[in-house]
N, C-alpha and C positions, 0 to 999 in steps of 0.2 A: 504493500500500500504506500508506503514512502518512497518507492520505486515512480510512484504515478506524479508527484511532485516535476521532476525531471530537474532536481536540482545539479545532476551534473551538466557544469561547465556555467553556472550561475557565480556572479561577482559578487565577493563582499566587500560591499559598500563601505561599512561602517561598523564597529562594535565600543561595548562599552561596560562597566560593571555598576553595579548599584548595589548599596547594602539595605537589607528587608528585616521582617522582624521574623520569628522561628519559620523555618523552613515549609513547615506543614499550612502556617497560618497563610503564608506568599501563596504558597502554589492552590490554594482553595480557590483565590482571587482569578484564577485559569479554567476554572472548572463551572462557571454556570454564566446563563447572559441575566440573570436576575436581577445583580446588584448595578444592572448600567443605569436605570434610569434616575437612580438615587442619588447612588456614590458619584456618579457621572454626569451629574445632570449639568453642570458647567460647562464642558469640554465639548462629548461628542451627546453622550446618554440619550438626550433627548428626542434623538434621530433615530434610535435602535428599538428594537420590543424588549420585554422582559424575558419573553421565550424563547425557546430554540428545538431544532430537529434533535435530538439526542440520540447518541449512539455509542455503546460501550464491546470493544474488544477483548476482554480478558481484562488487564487489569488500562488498557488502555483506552482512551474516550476522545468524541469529536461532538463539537457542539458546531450548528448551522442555522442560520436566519431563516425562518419558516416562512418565506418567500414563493411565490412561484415567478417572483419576476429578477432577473439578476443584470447588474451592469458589465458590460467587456468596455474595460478602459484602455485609450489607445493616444496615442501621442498627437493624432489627428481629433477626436472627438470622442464621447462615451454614448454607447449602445445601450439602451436597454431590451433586454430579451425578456418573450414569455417563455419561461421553461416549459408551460404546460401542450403548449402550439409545437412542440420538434420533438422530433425523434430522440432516443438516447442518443445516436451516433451524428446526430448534429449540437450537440450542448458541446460548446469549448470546454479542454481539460480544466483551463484555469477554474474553470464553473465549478467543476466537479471535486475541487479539492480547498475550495474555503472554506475559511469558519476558524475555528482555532479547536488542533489537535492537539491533547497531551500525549507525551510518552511515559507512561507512569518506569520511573516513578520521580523523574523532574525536569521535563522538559517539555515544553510547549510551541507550538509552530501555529504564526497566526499570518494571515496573509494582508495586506495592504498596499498600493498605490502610492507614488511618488510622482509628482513631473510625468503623469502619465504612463509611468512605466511601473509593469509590475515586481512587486515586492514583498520579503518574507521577515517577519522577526521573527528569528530563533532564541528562545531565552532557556537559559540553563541554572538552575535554582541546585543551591548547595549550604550545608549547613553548616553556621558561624562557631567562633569558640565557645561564645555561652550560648544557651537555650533556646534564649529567645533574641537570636541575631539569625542572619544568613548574606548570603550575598548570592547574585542572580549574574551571570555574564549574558549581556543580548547582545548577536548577528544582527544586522539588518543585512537584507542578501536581495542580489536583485538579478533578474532574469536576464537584463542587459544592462550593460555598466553605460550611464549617462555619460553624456560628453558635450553639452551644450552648458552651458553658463545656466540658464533657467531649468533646465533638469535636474541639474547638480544643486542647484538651492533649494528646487522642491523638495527631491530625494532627503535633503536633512534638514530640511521644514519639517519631514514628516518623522522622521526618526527622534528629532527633539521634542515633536510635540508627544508621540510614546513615552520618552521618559519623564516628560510634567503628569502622564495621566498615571505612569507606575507608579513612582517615585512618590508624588506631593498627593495619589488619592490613592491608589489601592497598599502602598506598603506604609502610606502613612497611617491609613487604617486601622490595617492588621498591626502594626509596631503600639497600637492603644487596644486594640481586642488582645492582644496580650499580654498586656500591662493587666486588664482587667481581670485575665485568668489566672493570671500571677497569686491576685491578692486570694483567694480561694472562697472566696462568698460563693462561685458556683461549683462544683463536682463534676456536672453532663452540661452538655450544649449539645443542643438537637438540628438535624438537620431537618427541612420542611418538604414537601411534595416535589418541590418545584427546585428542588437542589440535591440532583440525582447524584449530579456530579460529587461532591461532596461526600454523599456516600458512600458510593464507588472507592474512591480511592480510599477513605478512612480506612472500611470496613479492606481492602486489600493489604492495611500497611497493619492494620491488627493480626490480620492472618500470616503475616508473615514472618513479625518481629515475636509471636508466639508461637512459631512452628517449628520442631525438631531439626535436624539436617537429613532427616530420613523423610520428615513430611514435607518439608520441601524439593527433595525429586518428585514424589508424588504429584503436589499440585505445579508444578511447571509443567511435569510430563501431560498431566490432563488439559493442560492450555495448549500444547504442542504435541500432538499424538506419535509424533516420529521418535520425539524421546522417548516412550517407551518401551519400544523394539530395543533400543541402543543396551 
């Protein structure tokens, strides 16, 4: 599935690191479109829905704009398509692989537009000395390296304005939800209907960081049946 991307022979544009608050707390902020119109409602938020197509691979997930209409943006002009009016085999790839992927268990591929050309942040979340730190490295990566003066400033228009929306609302968030969990007034925090995502990955990192080294051949092997033969 990350073969469908065609990121080889894709430019990086750009990278950079940011420090987040506990590892677990960052990477929740990847997992649902719930929190855009709130958290978000400044920047972009207010342009997106609360929901999404959801879809979970094992322990990996894609969330997608429950659209039937999608934009192809082009250096000339931006298209909008009915997905519902074509064929599967007329929907451009690029259609077919937005939205933002995780790779459990820390890495997220979300897709975006610069100066009309298209583009990907890759962020890679890892965990700090204490607790509740981490730090995240993002790619921006781009299908064709710009090379016009207005391209080049869109491309990190767009990469800058990402890191105001990580940085100053989703990890400044999370860096006070766990300040809050610090203090121990709560024990659980629940996930809701509409934040699958969240489940998902919890409920994998509990099966994991409590599983023997015997039961973890087992549950890989059932995610990957060719392991089992081996």
């Amino acid at each position: 599935m990350l073969k469908a991307f065609e990121f080889d022979g894709w430019h990086l544009f750009s990278q950079r690191t940011l420090s987040g608050p506990n590892w677990k707390t960052a990477y929740d902020g990847y997992l649902d479109f719930y929190h855009l119109p709130v958290l978000h409602a400044n920047t972009f938020g207010s342009d997106f829905y609360n929901r999404a197509n959801y879809f979970a691979f094992g322990p990996h997930q894609r969330l997608s704009t429950p659209s039937r209409y999608a934009i192809k943006v082009s250096a000339a002009d931006d298209q909008k398509m009915d997905l519902a009016a074509m064929n599967d085999d007329e929907i451009p790839q690029e259609v077919l692989v937005q939205g933002v992927w995780t790779i459990f268990p820390h890495i997220s591929i979300a897709s975006f537009y610069g100066g009309g050309l298209r583009g990907a942040m890759i962020s890679q979340l890892f965990p700090g000395d204490k607790v509740g730190e981490s730090y995240t490295t993002q790619f921006y990566v781009m299908e064709h390296k710009p090379t016009d003066e207005a391209a080049i400033k869109a491309a990190h228009d767009q990469f800058d304005f990402l890191e105001i929306v990580v940085r100053d609302e989703d990890y400044k968030t999370g860096k006070r939800q766990h300040q809050a969990l610090q203090s121990g007034l709560m024990k659980d925090v629940l996930f809701g209907r509409n934040e699958r995502g969240g489940q998902v990955f919890h409920q994998w990192v509990d099966k994991l960081t409590n599983a023997s080294d015997a039961d973890l051949i087992e549950i890989f092997a059932a995610e990957q049946p060719s392991l089992a033969a081996e």
